[in-house]
N, C-alpha and C positions, 0 to 999 in steps of 0.2 A: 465127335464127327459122326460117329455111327447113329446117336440120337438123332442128329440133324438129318442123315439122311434116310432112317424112317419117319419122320415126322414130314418129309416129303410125300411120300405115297402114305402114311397111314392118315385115314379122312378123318376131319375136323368133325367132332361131334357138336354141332351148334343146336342152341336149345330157345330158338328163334320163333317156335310155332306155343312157346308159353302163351298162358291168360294171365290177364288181371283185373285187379276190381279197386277201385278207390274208398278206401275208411275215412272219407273225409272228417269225422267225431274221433277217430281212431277208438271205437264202442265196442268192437270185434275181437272177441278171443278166439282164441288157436278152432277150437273145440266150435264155435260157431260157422267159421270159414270152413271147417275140414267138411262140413254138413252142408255145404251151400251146394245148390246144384252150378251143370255149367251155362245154367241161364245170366245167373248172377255177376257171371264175368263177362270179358270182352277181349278182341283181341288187341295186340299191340298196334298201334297204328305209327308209332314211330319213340325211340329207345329214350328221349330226353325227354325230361319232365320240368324240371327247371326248377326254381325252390318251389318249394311244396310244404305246407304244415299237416296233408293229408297222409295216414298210414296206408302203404300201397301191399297189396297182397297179391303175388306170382302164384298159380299153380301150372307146375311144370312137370310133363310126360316123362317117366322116368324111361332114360334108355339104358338100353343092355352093355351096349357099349362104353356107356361111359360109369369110370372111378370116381369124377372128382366134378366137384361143381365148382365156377369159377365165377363170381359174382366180382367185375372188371373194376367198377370206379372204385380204387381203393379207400377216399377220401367220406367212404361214407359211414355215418353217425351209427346205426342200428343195421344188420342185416339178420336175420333170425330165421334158419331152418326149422320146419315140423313136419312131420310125418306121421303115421299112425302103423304101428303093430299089436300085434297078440298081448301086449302090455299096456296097451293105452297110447296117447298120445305123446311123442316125443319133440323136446327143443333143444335145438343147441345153436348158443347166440355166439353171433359174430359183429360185425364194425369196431372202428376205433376205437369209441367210447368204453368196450368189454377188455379188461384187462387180459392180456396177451393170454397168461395159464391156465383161461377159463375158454378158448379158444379151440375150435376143434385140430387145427395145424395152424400152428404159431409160426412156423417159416415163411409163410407167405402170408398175406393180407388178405382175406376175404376166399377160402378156399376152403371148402367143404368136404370131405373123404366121406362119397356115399355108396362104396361098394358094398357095406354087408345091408343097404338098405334094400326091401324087398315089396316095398309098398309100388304101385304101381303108380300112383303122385305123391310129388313133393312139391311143397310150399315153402314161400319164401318171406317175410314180412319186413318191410321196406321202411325206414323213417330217419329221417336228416336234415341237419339246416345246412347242411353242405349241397349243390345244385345237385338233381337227381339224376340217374342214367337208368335206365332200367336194361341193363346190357351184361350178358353171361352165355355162358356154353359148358358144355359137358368134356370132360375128358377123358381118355384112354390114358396106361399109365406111361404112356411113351410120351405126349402129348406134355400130360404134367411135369416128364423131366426135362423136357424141351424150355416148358414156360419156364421151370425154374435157374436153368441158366440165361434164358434172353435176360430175364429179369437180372441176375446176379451181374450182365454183362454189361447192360443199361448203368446199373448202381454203381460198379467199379469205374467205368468209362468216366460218365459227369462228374461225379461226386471225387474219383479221382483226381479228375485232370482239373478243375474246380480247386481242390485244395493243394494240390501243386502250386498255382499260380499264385494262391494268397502268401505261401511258404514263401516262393520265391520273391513277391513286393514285400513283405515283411522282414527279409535279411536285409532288403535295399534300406528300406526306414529305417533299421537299425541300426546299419551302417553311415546313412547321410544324412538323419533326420530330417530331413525334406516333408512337410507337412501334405504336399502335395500324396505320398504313398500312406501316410497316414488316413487321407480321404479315400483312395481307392481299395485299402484293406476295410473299411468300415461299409465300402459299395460292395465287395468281395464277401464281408459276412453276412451281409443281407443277403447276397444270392445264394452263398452255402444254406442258409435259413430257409428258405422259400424251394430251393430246388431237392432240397432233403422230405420237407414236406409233401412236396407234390409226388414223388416217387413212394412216397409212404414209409420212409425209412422211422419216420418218428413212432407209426402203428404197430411198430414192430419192440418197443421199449415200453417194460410193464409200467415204469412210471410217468411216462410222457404222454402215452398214446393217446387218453381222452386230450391235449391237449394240440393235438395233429394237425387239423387246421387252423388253429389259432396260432400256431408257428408258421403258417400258412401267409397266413394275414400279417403280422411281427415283421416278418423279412421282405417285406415290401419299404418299410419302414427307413433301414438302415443302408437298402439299396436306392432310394429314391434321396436320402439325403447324403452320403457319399459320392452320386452320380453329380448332383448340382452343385457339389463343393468342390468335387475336382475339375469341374468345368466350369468352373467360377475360376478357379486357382491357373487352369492352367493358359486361359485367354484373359489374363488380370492385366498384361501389357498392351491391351487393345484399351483401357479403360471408357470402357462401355458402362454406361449405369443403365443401361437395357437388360444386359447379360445378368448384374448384378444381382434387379430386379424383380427377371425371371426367376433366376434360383434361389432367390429368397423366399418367393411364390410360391414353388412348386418344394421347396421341405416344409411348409407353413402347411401346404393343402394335404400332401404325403404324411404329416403328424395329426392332423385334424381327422382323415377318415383313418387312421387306425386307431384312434382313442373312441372315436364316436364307433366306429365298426364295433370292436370288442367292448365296448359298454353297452350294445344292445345283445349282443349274439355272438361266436366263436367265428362264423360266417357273412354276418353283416357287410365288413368291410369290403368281400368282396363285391357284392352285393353293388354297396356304391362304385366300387369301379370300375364292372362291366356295365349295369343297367342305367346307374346315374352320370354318365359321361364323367368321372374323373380321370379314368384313364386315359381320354382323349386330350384331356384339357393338359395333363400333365408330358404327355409325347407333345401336344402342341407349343410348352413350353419350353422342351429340348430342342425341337426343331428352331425355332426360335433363335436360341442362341446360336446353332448350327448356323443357319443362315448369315447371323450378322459376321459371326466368326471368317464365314467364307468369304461375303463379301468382302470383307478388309483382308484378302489374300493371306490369312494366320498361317502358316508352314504345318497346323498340326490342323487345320478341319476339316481337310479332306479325309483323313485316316479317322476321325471322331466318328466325322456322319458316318462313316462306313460302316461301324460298329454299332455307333446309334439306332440309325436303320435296320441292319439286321436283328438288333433286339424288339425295335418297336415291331417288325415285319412280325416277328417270337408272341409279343404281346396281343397283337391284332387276333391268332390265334389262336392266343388264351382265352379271349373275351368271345371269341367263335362258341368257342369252350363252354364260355358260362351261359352266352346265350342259346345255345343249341344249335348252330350251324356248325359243322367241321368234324362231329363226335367225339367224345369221350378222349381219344389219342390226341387228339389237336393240342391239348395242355404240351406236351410235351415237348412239342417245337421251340417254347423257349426255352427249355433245359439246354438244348442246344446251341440256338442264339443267345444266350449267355455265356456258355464256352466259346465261341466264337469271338463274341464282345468283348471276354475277358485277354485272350490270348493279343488283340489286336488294341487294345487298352495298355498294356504290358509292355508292347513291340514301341505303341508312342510314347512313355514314360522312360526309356530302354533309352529312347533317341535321345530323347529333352535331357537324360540326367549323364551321355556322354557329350554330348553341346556345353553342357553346363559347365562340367569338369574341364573340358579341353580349354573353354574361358578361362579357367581358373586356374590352370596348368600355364596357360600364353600371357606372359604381362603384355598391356595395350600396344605399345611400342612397340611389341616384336622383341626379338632377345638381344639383337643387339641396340636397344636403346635405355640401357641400363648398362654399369659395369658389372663385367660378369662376374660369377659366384668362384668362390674357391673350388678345389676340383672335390670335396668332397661333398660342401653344398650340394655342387651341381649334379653328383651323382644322386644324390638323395631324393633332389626334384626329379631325375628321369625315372626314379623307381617308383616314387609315388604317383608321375602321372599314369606310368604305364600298368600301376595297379589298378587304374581306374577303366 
């Protein structure tokens, strides 16, 4: 709490008045740039860059005030400090791609300790197939222990409450075999996949970490084909071959750009599904079903769309995200709308699998239109129903 409440008055050292300069050959070594005048650069005119095969080069005014440099988009391939002292030229690389141990501080993602620097610039050098942000600030060490529990509080929240809910529909599978929770833990590990990535928890494991966004890209995969199975499964008594379809569709299109994605690049896939309309195409296939769902009055589409919507609303800015409207934070709104979706995903499986029991507990008749059961039969049934 006391963090919190210096981090209130102590000023944000923001490091917004950097240069840059585009390597588009990437032909520029350390020792070249460190020698360039500041004709050479330019200033930022806005923090997104979007993919880029160009090596971007920051020279940024070192402040007194700040410890720690924080280079924000965690999700990025190469970030590489240099500087120059009485020794020469120094580097110390950063991004995902650099094994954790070789990291300047391995606790957090992309976070530079430049207090014993005394160079009056520091540069940054930029490279990734992952979309670019060119977004960071200086910190004080109040500051930094601040980031480091938002951060720690983010991670435990989602990733928490996220694998809670898988726990919880996986004792139901266990218990009722119901293929239907079989679908929605296989939609559940996709979103553990994807929202693990996007927080950067994978950048932080020495043997996964080059593999960060391509877990990125992965757990799209298993969330998009558990989403159309169990919404295939759970509107199967509308017998709609619309619905059917659609979610045939949209696992066919959802397995097509992550093979084709990851066979060009770790990034690719996103790639097709911000810039090349798949992810519209594929919310227009939910909705889709949503619609016919409702139309035929189903008892569960209203609670669906709800959920539905607020992930697509999650997704829209994602894709804000990749296209550079909303910044850099925009990703994270579906971390969220996926906890959301999930819990309200849960609440209608919750309903459907006490309907189902209670059926199965009432013979059609009613009880009295059979002869009743001996008295310890009958006790057996009120135990097992009311176990349900």
């Amino acid at each position: 709490m006391l963090l919190v409440l210096l981090a209130l008055v102590a000023p944000v050292v923001f490091a917004n008045d950097f240069l840059i300069f585009e390597d588009q050959q990437g032909r520029f070594s350390p020792a070249e740039m460190l020698a360039q005048s500041d004709d050479a650069f330019k200033k930022l005119d806005s923090h997104f860059v979007g993919y880029s095969a160009s090596t971007w080069w920051l020279k940024i005014p070192r402040s007194d005030a700040g410890k720690y440099l924080h280079f924000k988009e965690t999700n990025t391939t190469h970030v590489d400090l240099f500087y120059s002292d009485s020794s020469g030229i120094r580097v110390v690389e950063n991004g995902y791609s650099v094994p954790v141990s070789e990291r300047n501080i391995a606790a957090l993602p992309l976070v530079f300790d430049i207090s014993k620097i005394e160079s009056q610039w520091i540069y940054l050098r930029v490279k990734s197939t992952y979309v670019i942000y060119l977004d960071l600030e200086q910190l004080n060490e109040t500051q930094f222990q601040v980031l480091t529990m938002k951060r720690s509080a983010l991670v435990g929240l989602a990733f928490g409450a996220l694998m809670l809910l898988s726990l919880y529909n996986a004792m139901l599978w266990i218990n009722t075999r119901d293929r239907i929770y079989g679908y929605y833990l296989v939609y559940s590990f996709g979103t553990v996949i994807y929202t693990s990535a996007m927080l950067g928890l994978f950048t932080l494991s020495e043997s996964l970490s080059h593999l960060s966004v391509a877990f990125y890209v992965f757990g799209g995969l298993p969330t998009y084909i558990g989403g159309f199975l169990l919404m295939r499964e759970l509107f199967a008594s509308l017998r709609s071959r619309v619905i059917e379809r659609c979610a045939n569709a949209g696992i066919w299109i959802a397995t097509a750009t992550v093979a084709v994605g990851l066979a060009v690049s770790d990034a690719f896939g996103l790639k097709l599904y911000a810039h090349y309309g798949i992810g519209f195409v594929e919310a227009g296939l939910l909705i889709t079903i949503l619609v016919i769902a409702w139309r035929a009055d189903h008892p569960y589409a209203r609670p669906m769309a709800l959920g539905w919507m607020i992930w697509i609303a999650g997704t829209i800015f994602l894709m804000g995200h990749f296209l550079g409207f909303g910044g850099f934070e925009a990703k994270y709104v579906i971390v969220f709308a996926s906890l959301a979706e999930g819990v309200i995903f849960s609440i209608v499986l919750a309903v459907r699998h006490k309907k189902k029991w209670s059926k199965m507990c009432l013979p059609r008749g009613g009880y009295h239109s059979r002869p009743k059961p001996n008295s310890r039969l009958r006790g057996n049934m009120r135990r097992s129903c009311r176990s349900w």
